[in-house]
C-alpha positions, 0 to 999 in steps of 0.5 A: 082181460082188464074190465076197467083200465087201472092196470098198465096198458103198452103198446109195442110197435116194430117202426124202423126209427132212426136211432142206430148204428155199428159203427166205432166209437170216436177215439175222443169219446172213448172214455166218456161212459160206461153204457147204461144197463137194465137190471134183468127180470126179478127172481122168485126170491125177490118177490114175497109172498104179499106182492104175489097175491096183489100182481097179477094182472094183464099187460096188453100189446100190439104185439101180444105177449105171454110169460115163459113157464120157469119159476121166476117168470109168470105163465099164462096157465099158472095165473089162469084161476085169478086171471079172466077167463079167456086168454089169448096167448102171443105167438112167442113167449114174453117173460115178466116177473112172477105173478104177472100175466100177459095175453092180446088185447087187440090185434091186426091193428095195422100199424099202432103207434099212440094210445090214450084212455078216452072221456067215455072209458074207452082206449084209442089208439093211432096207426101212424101207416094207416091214417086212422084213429081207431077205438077199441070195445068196452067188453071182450069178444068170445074169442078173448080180444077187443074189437077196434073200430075206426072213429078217424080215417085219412090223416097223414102219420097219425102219432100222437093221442090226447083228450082235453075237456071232452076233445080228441087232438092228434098230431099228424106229420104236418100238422095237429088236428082237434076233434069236438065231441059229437055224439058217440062219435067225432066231428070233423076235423079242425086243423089246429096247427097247421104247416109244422115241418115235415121229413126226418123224424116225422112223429108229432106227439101232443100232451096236455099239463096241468097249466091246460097248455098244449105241448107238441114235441117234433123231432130233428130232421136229420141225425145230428145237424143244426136246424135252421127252423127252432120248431124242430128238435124240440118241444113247443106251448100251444094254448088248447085252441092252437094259439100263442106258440112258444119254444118250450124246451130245446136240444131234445134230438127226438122226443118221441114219448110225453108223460105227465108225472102224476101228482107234480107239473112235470112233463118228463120226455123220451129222447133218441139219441144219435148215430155214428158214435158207436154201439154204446153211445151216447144214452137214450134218455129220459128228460124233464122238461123246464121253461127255456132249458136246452138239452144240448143237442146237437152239441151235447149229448146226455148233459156231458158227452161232447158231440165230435162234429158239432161240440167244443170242449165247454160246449156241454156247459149249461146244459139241462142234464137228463133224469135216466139214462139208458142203454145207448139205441135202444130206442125209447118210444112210448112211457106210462107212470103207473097208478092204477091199483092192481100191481104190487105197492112197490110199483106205484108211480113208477115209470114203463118204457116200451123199447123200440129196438136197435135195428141195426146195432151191431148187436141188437138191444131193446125190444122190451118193456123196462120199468124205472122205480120213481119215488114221490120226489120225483127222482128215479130209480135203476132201469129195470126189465119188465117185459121181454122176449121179443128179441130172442138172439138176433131175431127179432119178432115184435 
């Protein structure tokens, strides 16, 4: 297990989204891509002799995860003499590239969603179907695992996590909330945001910039529609006490996951795209956020897809266009860019994202963890499998 948490930490979590379908592609956007990829795992080839004596490490979901025994992929046993002691493999196995080493962290944690590294070192994370906050122990138990306790109880779809000088904030579905600091605990609840709208998508994900400006992402009440309240499909600035709300960027369909680019100012958000044009489109993205930029929807879709319900032909011109795109349903929840020091050199500053899945493509996509290389410009690389597994055909366990 990792004693310090420098290394990255993806929760995977199997909450049915609004994201997909089977359905036919639209005669008019038939020509309009080729669906977006991942490069499938690396192979021992690629990987040198120097990247697999700095690898292994430890990957640590929800679901808990473990690597195959083939040589291009790590295993639990074969990493076991620089790895820590105890290890607790997952139900089924999860390949990742060589030299990588993946077992549970936690487990029988309800429904996870968020999680954020907290002032005191320690990681929390919210179960959105619980109502809780939870923190996890410093050190391990003789069974390998981290203990959870519960810090926060009895809020509404808790999604969002995130510290700010010394204060928990948490996005309920219908509001945000702050807690002060209190001993080796939380205060009472302070409800920072109140009435924010509710039904459809129902995740509210915070995130604190550089600026010390709070930002709040609500997704789209419906699949594609034009919302009479801006608030949604979109993300909004706040000051940290919940002051002085603005629309910040616009036609995001449903961010649900806020990451911060390390070293920069940039927010950078994944983005559900919508249903009914088909299995391959239009792409997930991932966007940066800028000050008045409107990424389209529901008009647009990844910068230069025409909706056919609610587009016209220049309807895309103007549009903020996405920095990844992605295979279409695959359902981007959570990302991380990585900086911590146990990975390879090529890994830092690159960007993971945990999959949520199709759940009703009529052939399933997702359910991993894929990286995307960022170089110190900020531009992005090809999507690329990180962890996967937990789609084996067309069953899926996690």
């Amino acid at each position: 297990m990792l004693k310090r948490f420098t290394g990255l930490i993806v929760l995977a979590t199997l909450l049915l989204v609004s994201c997909n379908t089977g359905s036919r592609t639209p005669v008019a956007l038939q020509q309009a891509t080729i669906a977006p990829t991942t490069l499938p795992l690396p192979t021992a080839a690629q990987i040198t002799a120097t990247t697999l004596a700095t690898s292994t490490s430890q990957v640590t979901t929800g679901d808990a995860t473990t690597a195959s025994p083939t040589t291009t992929e790590a295993t639990t046993s074969s990493a076991t003499a620089s790895s820590p002691a105890t290890l607790v493999p997952p139900p089924q196995p999860v390949q990742v590239p060589q030299g990588f080493v993946v077992s549970v962290y936690a487990e029988k944690l309800g429904s996870p969603r968020g999680l954020a590294l907290g002032p005191d070192g320690r990681v929390y994370m919210t179960d959105i179907q619980g109502g809780r906050v939870l923190r996890f122990s410093q050190t391990a138990g003789a069974d390998g695992l981290y203990a959870g306790e519960v810090v926060v109880k009895g809020l509404d779809e808790p999604h969002g996590i995130t510290f700010h000088d010394n204060q928990l904030y948490v996005g309920e579905t219908n509001q945000i909330d702050r807690f002060q600091h209190q001993g080796d605990g939380w205060g009472p609840k302070q409800v920072i945001i109140p009435n924010l709208p509710t039904g459809g998508h129902r995740t509210r994900t915070v995130l604190f910039g550089t600026d010390g400006k709070l930002y709040v992402a609500v997704g789209s009440s419906c699949n594609v529609c034009e919302e009479k309240d801006p608030r949604r499909a979109a993300v909004w600035q706040y000051n940290a006490d919940g002051s002085g709300g603005r629309l910040y960027t616009k036609g995001l369909r449903n961010a649900v996951g806020l990451a911060l680019r390390p070293s920069s100012d940039a927010i950078w958000a994944t983005t559900n795209g919508r249903d009914m044009l088909g299995d391959d489109l239009p792409p997930e993205t991932i966007n940066i956020l800028a000050d008045g930029a409107d990424f389209g929807w529901p008009r647009c879709h990844a910068g230069r897809i025409v909706d056919p319900d609610h587009g016209s032909p220049n309807t895309c011109q103007g549009t903020a266009k996405p920095a990844v795109e992605m295979q279409a349903h695959s359902a981007p929840l959570g990302l991380a860019f990585y900086t911590g020091k146990q990975f390879p050199a090529a890994y830092q500053g690159s960007l993971f994202v945990a999959f949520h899945g199709s759940w009703n493509r009529t052939a399933p996509t997702g359910y991993k963890i894929v990286r995307i290389p960022v170089d110190a410009n900020g531009k992005a690389g090809p999507v690329q499998d990180f962890a996967v597994g937990w789609l084996n055909g067309t069953a899926v366990w996690g």
